[in-house]
N, C-alpha and C positions, 0 to 999 in steps of 0.2 A: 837105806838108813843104817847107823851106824850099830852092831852089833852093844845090847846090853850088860855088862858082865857079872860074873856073881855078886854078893852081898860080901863085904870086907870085913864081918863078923862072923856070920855064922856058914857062909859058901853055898848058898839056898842060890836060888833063883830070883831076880827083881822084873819088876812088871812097870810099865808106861802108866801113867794116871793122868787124867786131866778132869778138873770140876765144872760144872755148869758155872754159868757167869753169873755174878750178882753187882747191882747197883753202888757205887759211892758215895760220897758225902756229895758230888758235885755235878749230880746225874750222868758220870761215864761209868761203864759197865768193866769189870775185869774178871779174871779166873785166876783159877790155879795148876798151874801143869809142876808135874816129877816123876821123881821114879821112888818105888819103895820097894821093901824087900817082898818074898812072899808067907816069909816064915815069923821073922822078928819084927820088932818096932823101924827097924833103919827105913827112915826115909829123906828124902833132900827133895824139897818144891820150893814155889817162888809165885808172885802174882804175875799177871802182865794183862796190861789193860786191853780191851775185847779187837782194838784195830792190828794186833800184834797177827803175826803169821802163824797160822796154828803145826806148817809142816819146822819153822824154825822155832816154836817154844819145845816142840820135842827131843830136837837135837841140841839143844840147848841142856835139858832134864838128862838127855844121856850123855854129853860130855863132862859134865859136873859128876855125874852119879859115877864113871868111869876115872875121874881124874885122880878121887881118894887123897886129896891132899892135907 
């Protein structure tokens, strides 16, 4: 997996998160996967609905958290 890198505020440490799933309006189930920092507010997540890959919603969270654009 792809190495996480610091936080582009404050140079902390950022950590993988993912939320338990919950229900929609259409009874499909989704979650939340990101990365956030470990010190400040920075975070970047996303939903994706429960049939999604759980090893590609991660890499996903860490190319976005890494891209800093």
């Amino acid at each position: 997996m792809e190495e996480i890198i610091s936080c582009p505020f404050c140079s902390c440490p950022a950590t993988l998160f993912q939320s338990g799933s919950r229900t929609t309006g259409h009874g499909e189930s989704s979650d939340t996967a990101g990365v956030k920092c470990t010190q400040c507010p920075a975070e970047i997540s996303f939903l994706y609905y429960s049939g999604a890959n759980v090893a590609s919603r991660q890499l996903t969270a860490i190319e976005l958290w890494n891209k800093r654009v």
